[in-house]
Structure formats: structure tokens, C-alpha cells
N, C-alpha and C positions, 0 to 999 in steps of 0.2 A: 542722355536723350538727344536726339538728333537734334540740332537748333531749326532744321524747319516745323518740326513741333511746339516748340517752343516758340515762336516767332507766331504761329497760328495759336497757340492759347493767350499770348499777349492782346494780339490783336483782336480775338474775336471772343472775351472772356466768357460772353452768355451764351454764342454762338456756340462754339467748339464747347461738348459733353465731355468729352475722354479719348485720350490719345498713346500710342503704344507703340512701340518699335519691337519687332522683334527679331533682335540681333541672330538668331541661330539661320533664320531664315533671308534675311535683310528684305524685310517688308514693313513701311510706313501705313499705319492707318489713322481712319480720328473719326470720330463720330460726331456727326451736326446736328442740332435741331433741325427737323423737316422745313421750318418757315422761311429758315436764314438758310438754306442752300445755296440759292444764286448768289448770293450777295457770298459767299467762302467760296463759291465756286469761281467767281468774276478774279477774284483775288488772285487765286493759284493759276488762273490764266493770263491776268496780266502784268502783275508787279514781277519786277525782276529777280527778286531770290528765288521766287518761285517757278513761274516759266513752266509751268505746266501744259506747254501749247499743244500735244497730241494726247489727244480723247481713247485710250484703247477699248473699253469697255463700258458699259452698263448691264446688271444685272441683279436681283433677288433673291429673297430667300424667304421661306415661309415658317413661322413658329407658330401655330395654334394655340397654344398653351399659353402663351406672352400678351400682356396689354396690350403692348406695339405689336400686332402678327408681324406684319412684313416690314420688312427692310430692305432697302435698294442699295444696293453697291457697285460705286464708281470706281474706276479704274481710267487713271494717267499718268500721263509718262513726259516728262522735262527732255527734251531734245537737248539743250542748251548744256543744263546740271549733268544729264544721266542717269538721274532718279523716278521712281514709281511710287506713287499715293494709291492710297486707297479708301476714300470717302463712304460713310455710311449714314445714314438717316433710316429712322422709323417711323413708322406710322400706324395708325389702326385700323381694324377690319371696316370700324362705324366709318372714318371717314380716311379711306386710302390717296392722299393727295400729296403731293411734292411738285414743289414749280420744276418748270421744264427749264433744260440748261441749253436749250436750242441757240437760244442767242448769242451762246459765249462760242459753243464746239459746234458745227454746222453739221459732224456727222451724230451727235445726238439724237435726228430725227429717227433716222430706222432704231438705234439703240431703244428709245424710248416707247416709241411702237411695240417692240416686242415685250418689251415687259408689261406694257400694257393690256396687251393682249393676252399670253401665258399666264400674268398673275393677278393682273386686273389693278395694277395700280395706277390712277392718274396723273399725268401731268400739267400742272395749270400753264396754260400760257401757249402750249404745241401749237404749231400752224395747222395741224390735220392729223389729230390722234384719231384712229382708229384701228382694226388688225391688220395683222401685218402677213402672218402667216398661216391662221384659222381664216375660213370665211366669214365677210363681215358679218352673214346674218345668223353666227354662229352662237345659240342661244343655251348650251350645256354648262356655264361656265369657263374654268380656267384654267387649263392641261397642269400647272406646273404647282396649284397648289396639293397638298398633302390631303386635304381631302377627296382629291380627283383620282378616281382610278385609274391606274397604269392600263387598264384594257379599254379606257374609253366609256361612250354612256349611249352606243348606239346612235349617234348624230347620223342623217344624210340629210345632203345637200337638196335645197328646194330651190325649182326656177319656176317661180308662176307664172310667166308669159306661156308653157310649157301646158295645155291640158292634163290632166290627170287619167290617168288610165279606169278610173271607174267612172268618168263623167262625159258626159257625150261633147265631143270634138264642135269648136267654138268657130263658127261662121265665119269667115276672112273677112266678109263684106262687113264694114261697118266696126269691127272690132277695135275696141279703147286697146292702144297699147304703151302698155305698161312703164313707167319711167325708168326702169333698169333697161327695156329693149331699147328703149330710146337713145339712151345715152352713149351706149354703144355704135347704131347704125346711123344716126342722124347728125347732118349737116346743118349749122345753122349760120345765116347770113353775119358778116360782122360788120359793124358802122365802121365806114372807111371815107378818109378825107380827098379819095381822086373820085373821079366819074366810075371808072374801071368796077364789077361787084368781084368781090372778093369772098371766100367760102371757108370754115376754119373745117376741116376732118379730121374725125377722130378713125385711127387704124390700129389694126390688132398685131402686133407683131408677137410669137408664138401661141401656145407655149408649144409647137410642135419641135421635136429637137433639131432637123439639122437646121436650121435657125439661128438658135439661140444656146447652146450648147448645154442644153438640157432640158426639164420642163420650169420655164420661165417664160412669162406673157408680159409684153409692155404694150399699154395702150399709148399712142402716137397720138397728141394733137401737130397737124401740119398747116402751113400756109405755104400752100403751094408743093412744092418738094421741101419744104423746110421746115425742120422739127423747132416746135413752139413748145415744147412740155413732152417729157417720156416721166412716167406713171411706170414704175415695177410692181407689178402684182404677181408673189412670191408665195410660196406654200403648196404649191403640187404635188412635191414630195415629200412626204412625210416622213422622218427618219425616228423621229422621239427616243434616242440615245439619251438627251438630260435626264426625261423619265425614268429611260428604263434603268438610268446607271443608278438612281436611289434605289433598286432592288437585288443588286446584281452584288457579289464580290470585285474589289480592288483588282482581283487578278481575270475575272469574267469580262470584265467592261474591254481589256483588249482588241478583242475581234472584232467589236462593237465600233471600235476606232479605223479598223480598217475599210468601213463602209463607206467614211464621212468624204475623204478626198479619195476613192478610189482610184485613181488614178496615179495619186502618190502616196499609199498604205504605210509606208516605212517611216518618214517622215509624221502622219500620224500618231503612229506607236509611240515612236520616239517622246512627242510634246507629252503623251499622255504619262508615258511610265518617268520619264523626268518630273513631273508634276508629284506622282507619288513619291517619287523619291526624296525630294524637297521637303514631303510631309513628313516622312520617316525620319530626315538625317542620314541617308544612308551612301556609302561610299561605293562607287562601283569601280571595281578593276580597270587596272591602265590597259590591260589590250580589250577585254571588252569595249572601253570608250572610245579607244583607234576603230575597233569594228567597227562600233556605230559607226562616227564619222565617215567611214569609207562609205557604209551602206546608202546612210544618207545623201551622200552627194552623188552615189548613181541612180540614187532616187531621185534628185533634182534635174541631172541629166535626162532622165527616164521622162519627168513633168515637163521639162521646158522643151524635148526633140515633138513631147504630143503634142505642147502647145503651136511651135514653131509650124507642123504639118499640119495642123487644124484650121492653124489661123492662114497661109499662106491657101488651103482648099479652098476656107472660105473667098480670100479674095483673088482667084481663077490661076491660082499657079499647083499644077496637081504633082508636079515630077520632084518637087520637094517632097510633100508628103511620105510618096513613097521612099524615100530616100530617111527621110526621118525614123521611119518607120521600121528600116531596114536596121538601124544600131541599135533601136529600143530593141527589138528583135535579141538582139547580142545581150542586154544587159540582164533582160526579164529568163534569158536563159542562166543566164552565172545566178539570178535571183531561184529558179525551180533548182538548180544543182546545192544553192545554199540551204535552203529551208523546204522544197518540194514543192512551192506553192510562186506565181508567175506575178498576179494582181492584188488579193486580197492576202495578206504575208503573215501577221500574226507570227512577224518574229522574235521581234522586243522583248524582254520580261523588265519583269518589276526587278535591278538589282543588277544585270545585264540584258544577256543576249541568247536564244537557244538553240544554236551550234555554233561552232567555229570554222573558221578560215582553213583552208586546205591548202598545202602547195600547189594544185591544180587549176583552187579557185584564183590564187595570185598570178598564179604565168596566165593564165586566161585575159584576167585584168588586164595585167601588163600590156598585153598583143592589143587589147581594145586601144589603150588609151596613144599605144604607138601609132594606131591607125586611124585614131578619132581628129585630130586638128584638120589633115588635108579632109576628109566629109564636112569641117565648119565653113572651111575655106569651098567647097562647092554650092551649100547653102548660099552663102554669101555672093557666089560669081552670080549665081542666078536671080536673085530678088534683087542686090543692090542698082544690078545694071538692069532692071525690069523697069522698063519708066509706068506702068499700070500699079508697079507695088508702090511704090515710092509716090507716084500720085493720092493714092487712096490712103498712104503712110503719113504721110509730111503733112504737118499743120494738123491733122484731122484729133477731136479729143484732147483740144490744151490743156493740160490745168497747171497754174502757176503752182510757187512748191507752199507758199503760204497759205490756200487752199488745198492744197493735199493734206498739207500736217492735220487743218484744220478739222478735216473729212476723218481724219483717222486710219487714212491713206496709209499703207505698207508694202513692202516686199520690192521688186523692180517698178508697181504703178507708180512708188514714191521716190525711186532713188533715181527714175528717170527725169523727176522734177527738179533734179540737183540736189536731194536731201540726201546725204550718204549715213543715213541709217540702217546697221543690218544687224540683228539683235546677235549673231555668231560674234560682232565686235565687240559691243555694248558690253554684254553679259557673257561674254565667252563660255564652252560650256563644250564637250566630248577632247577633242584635241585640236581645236578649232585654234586656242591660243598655242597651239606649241607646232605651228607650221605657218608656213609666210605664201599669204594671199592679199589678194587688193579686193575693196569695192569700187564696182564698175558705177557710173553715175554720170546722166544724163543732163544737158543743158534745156533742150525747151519741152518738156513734159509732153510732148506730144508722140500719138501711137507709132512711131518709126524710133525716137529716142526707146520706148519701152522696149522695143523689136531689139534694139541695139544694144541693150542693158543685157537682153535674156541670153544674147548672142554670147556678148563676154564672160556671164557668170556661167556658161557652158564650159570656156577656157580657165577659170578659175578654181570650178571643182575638180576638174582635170587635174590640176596642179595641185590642188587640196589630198585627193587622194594618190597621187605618184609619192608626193611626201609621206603620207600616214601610211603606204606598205613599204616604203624604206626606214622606214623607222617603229614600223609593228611589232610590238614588244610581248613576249613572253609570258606566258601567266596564266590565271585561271580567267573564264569568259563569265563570269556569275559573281556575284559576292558571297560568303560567308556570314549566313547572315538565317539560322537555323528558325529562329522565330517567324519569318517571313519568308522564306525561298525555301521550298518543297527540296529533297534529295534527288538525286541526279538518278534517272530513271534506270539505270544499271543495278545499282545499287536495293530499291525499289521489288527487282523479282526475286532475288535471290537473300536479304538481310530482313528478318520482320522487322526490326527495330525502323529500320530507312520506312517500313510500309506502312507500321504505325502513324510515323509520322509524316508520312505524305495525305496518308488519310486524314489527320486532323487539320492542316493547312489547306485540305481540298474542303472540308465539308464545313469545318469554324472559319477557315479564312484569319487575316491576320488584324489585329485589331492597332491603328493610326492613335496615336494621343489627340487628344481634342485640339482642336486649333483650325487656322485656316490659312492657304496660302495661291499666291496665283504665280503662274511660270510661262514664260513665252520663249515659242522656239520658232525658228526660220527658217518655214516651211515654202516652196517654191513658191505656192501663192502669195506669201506676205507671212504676217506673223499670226502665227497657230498659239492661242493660248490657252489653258485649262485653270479654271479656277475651282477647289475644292475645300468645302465643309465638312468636317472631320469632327465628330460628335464623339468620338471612341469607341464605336461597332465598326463588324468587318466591311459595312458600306458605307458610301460615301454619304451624307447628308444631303449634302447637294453639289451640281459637278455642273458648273458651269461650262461652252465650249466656246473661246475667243474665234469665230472664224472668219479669216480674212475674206471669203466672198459676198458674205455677208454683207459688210464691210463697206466694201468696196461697190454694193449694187446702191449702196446710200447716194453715192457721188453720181449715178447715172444720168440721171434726169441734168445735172449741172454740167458735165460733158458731153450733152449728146446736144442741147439746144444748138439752135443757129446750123446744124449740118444736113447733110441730106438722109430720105430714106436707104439712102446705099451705104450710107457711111456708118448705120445703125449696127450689121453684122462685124462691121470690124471694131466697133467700141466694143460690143462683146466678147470679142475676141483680145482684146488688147488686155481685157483683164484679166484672163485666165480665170474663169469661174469654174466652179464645178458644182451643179446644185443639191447633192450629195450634205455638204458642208453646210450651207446657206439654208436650207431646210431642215438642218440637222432637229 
């Protein structure tokens, strides 16, 4: 047994229920009384064997049938050690209650939020539980448990300041209005210690998209031009993937992945059929894993040249853009000549990958990445020496790296705070370990450091992948693995035996052993995790999705105080959000 289990059942003999390592997978769990949460949670965040200082997850799971229905499960991760926990408690339908871990992990607030919301469990103690991503006055219940239909219960949205269409139109003169209008348009005087009157406003920033770089609305308290409080109000798009993947097959939920960061589909795939495969045990071929690999990092090229054009539109430099735009151009083509498809790619499988590498598609490669450094180096002549970027850049969105860990901060927002976490090191994983790269990491966490992180790891997958097609090895692109991977579709028209058996992998789907496991991969945004419930049918029980924009809109309101209304679009921007994910 691991000795940090052992170390938590010493310590916490009434606390700690039961605890489990499961060596096949290298996942730590333990299960707590609900009441002693905080007081095991305090522990693993601050005594030193433990060191559990980044919060990655919170999430549920619902059993009907169980005294305890729901169970909430935690997920962190030891910067320090290297290690991942994964804390569980139960509780019951009569009284759904677990203290809130706010005070230990500061990104806990959105965590908890949404499970509140989704499952309906409380947290005592939160500063401002309420939904996060249903509307508050959302009275159908709670999307994620098992008794809630996947199609929904006919909810729409009511605004009563708003007449109703069968009632005769309400006199302006004289009209009471409503505490929700209010609260939105209304100005109210603040007690101020100079002569001078001073005003606090409340301002709507989206959810229109070119704004906010999707449908996201944050409400603005200001004093003056200076943000007092940013408010995210989250949930515009609906994507109900968790949903819908307890209905779906292992190998259907794919495409379903490709919605969530549309913008970097490949990378999706990747975290998800990794996640299965962890479930399975299953070995995938050494050049499928160089594919991956390669794919991946012109997927992250592909994320950070849109991030780069997006974020330099927003703050008035347009000839970048186009110029960004111009290699993504080059990549999203090698990506339609690999798989047919430019955006949403639905290339992955569970096992590998579904085509292979051509000599065509490599000399193509090649030619890009000969050509790709002097395009970094034009980027770069023109923002660095831009004193307008660099004004709006430098200083703007600090956060130290002790508040990032805290937040649960990932990806370049975190390695620009000097944390040189990149889960490709951590947890190595495709051929990530068998080629020589560095992580880029920034000293003052601020949105020019991030700008400067994204820059470098654009020269790093460069390098990432020149290695992995010098060294692309030979082989089959799929596993061997007849219980779980359909027959190669050649095979398929012409053998019944191959059609047999494509047909019962397509209509029974392949059935996981019971167990549960979570996996995180290092996705442009930050870190993509999947955690999945595995009951032994061919879906998943429940499929949790780690995502980093998520995440990282917790931290908003704490990087955005003290700056100005201008300096609002490029905090959104410095994160790379996509609300695709965030909404998932």
C-alpha cells in the first residue's frame, strides 16, 4: 500500500472509511466521512508528505439505489511529490450536505458551484453557492442526476420585468420595478470619506461574442474605470456531453469530444480515448503513439497561432492575425488530406488512430516546419516592438504562482507564473518521453509573460515533432485488440466473418470492467482531464470532463480587480477560453 494511505488511515482512524491504490492504473483513492472532509482535506493541503497544493477537480456521481445517493469526488494533485488523490464522501438524498473546501483551494468556488447545481448537493460553508451554469431561477431540478431525462423537462426561461404576451402592456408611468432590473441598471451612491460623490456601476460585459470570445457575460462593478468585482455568469451554451455520454457507447462519445474545444478537436480526442484506454489496460502501437504526438502538437500549434491572432485583434494589431492565420491555413490542410475533415476531426480511436501517415503528408510537414520559425520571428518583430501591445501586455492580470496553483490554474496561465508544470513531463504519455523538449516558464505571471510562454511552446512542438517524424517507426496504426476495435474496413466488405464482427462491436459496443479511473492530458488550453465510471456495460456510468476553461474563469474576478474596463478583453484573451468546453 502506498504509505501516503497509510499515513491517512493513521491519522485520521474514524475519518478515513476505506482506502485503495490501484496499482494497474496508479490511482490513489480514500473515502471520508462527509462531516470530516475539511478537516482531511486541510491535511493533504498542508502538511508536507502530502502537499497536495493543486485542486484539479470536483465532481459526482449519482446511485439511486444506495443509502448514500451521491458521492462527490475530489481530485488533487502534489506539485511538490507528483502524485494524484482522489477523495470521496457520501451522502444522502434526505440531507445532501458536505462542507465546502473553499477555504483550503480558492479554485473550489466554481468546482463546487457546479456540482451544486448539476446534482444538487450542498456545500456548508461556500461564500455564494448558487448555479453556475442553469439559470438561477431554474426550478426542474438537476440535469446530472439519473432520474433527470437526457432530453430535458421543457424548462424556458422567465423574465418578469418583461409583460407577458396575454396581458395588457404595463404603464411606464409609475411602474414598480422589479429587483432583478434593478440590479442590473442601477447606480447606487457609495459612503465615501472625501467631499468628491462617488458612484459604484454595475456593467454588462457580453455575452455578445466578439467581446468575450464566445457566449460569456460578466457583470462589472466599477469605480470609476476600475473594476471593483467581475461576476462570470456562465452557461449560454449548452453542450450536455456528460449527459449525453451515460447514453451513448465508448466509441460514440468521440465526436461528441470534438465539440467541446473546437478549435483544438485533436487534442480532445486524444484526452478522451486515453482515458478509455487506461480503463481497458490497453497497449497502443509505437507509431500510432508518434502519430498521435505529431498530431497533437499541430493541434497545439493550430490553438495557440488562433489564440495569438485573436488575442493581438483584440488589442488593435490586425496584420498579425492575418498572418496567424495564414500557417493555420497550412496545418488545417495536411489535417483534411489526413482524415477529410479541417475542424471537428473525429480522428482518434479507442486503441489508436484511423489512418495513417503518408510520405506526402511528412514532406509537407517538413516544408512547414522549415518555414514555420522565421513566421515566429515576424510575429514577434511586430508585437514585441509595439509599445500599445506591450502597454496593454506588461503588468496587466498578475497572479503570483501561489495563487495559481491555488486556483487550479494550468496549461501556459500557470507556467507563466514560474510553475513549470506540464502534465507531457509529469505523466509522460504518446512519445512525449522519447524525444528532447523543454518547458517554457515565465517569471511575473502577468498577460505578456503568458503571450511569451505561448510563443515558445509554438518553438517546442516544432521541435517535438521534427523529432517524432525522424524517428517514426514502422508498424500497425491500431491495436490488436479484437474484443474492442472493429475490423479494418477492407476487410469488412468483402469477409462475413470481419462483418459479423464489426456488427456486434457496433450495436453491443465493448464492455470496460467495473472500476474507475481519471487521466489528464496537455491540452493547449491547460490540462483536459476525463474522469470515468465504469459499471461494466458498454457505457460509461458517468464521464466526468476536467476542463481547463472552466477552470480558469474561477480565477477571473481575482485577476481582473484593480484594472481597467479596456484591460477586461485582454484578461479574456490571455486565457484562451473557449466556451465550447466551459459549458460543456
Amino acid at each position: 500500500m502506498h504509505p501516503l494511505l497509510d499515513t491517512l488511515k493513521t491519522k485520521f482512524p474514524e475519518a478515513v472509511l476505506a482506502v485503495q491504490e490501484d496499482k494497474q492504473r496508479g490511482d490513489l483513492s480514500v473515502r471520508v466521512a462527509a462531516p470530516r472532509l475539511l478537516e482531511v482535506a486541510r491535511f493533504l493541503h498542508d502538511d508536507p508528505v502530502a502537499a497536495f497544493d493543486h485542486i484539479t477537480d470536483i465532481c459526482s456521481a449519482d446511485y439511486p439505489d444506495d443509502q448514500e445517493r451521491f458521492e462527490v469526488i475530489y481530485h488533487f494533485l502534489s506539485l511538490p511529490h507528483g502524485i494524484r488523490i482522489r477523495v470521496k464522501a457520501r451522502v444522502t438524498e434526505e440531507h445532501p450536505v458536505v462542507p465546502s473546501i473553499t477555504s483550503v483551494w480558492k479554485g473550489a468556488d466554481f468546482m463546487e458551484r457546479e456540482v451544486y447545481d448539476l446534482m444538487g448537493i450542498k456545500f456548508s460553508g461556500h461564500p455564494d453557492l448558487r448555479r453556475i451554469l442553469m439559470p438561477e431561477d431554474y426550478d426542474e431540478g438537476h440535469p446530472l442526476r439519473k432520474d433527470f431525462p437526457a432530453e430535458g423537462r421543457g424548462w424556458r426561461s422567465r423574465f418578469d420585468f418583461l409583460p407577458r404576451l396575454d396581458e395588457a402592456p404595463v404603464a411606464e408611468t409609475g411602474r414598480d420595478i422589479p429587483e432583478a432590473e434593478k440590479r442590473v441598471f442601477r447606480t447606487e451612491p457609495q459612503p465615501s470619506s472625501s467631499s468628491r460623490r462617488t458612484e459604484e456601476l454595475l456593467l454588462n460585459m457580453g455575452p455578445q461574442h466578439p467581446a468575450t470570445h464566445g457566449v460569456l457575460r460578466v457583470v462589472l462593478e466599477l469605480d470609476g474605470e476600475r473594476i471593483t468585482k467581475a461576476t462570470a455568469d456562465l452557461g449560454y451554451l449548452h453542450r450536455g456531453v456528460e449527459k449525453l455520454a451515460e447514453g451513448l457507447a465508448y466509441m460514440q462519445i468521440i465526436p461528441h469530444t470534438d465539440r467541446l474545444d473546437y478549435v483544438c478537436s485533436m487534442t480532445n480526442n486524444y484526452a478522451y480515448v486515453r482515458t478509455v484506454e487506461k480503463l481497458l489496460g490497453l497497449t497502443i502501437p509505437e507509431r500510432a503513439e508518434y502519430i498521435r504526438t505529431i498530431v497533437a502538437e499541430m493541434q497545439r500549434i493550430i490553438g495557440h497561432l488562433f489564440w495569438l491572432g485573436t488575442q493581438a485583434l483584440d488589442i488593435g494589431a490586425m496584420t498579425v492575425f492575418f498572418w496567424t492565420f495564414r500557417e493555420r491555413e497550412v496545418l488545417l490542410d495536411l489535417f483534411e488530406k489526413l482524415c477529410g475533415a479541417r475542424l471537428t476531426l473525429n480522428y482518434f480511436r479507442i486503441g489508436g488512430v484511423d489512418s495513417d501517415f503518408t510520405p506526402d503528408l511528412v514532406e509537407r510537414l517538413r516544408a512547414f516546419l522549415k518555414d514555420f520559425p522565421a513566421h515566429i520571428e515576424e510575429y514577434e518583430t511586430l508585437l514585441q516592438t509595439n509599445r500599445i501591445w506591450v502597454a496593454r501586455t506588461k503588468d496587466v492580470a498578475v497572479i503570483s504562482a501561489e495563487d495559481a496553483i491555488n486556483f487550479g490554474l494550468t496549461g501556459p496561465v500557470l507556467r507563466a507564473s514560474g510553475v513549470a508544470y506540464d502534465v507531457r513531463k509529469l505523466e509522460p504519455y504518446g512519445a512525449y518521453g522519447k524525444v528532447d523538449w523543454e518547458v517554457p516558464i515565465g517569471k511575473n505571471g502577468d498577460t505578456y509573460d503568458r503571450y511569451w510562454v505561448r510563443m515558445e511552446e509554438l518553438r517546442q512542438s516544432s521541435r517535438i515533432i521534427a523529432q517524432c517524424l525522424d524517428q517514426l517507426p514502422e508498424g500497425p496504426i491500431v491495436a490488436d485488440a479484437p474484443k474492442i476495435i472493429p475490423p479494418p474496413k477492407a476487410h469488412v466488405m468483402r469477409d462475413m466473418e470481419s462483418l459479423i464482427h464489426h456488427f456486434i462491436i457496433f450495436t453491443q459496443g465493448f464492455k470496460p470492467p467495473k472500476g474507475e479511473t481519471y487521466c489528464a492530458t496537455e491540452a493547449p488550453k491547460g490540462e483536459l482531464g476525463f474522469f470515468i465510471i465504469s459499471d461494466g456495460s458498454p457505457r460509461p456510468y458517468r464521464m466526468k470532463i476536467r476542463a481547463p476553461s472552466f477552470v480558469h474563469m474561477g480565477a477571473f474576478d481575482h485577476m481582473a480587480r484593480g484594472y481597467l474596463i479596456s484591460d477586461i478583453v485582454t484578461i479574456f484573451g490571455t486565457y484562451d477560453i473557449v466556451m465550447g468546453e466551459c459549458d460543456r
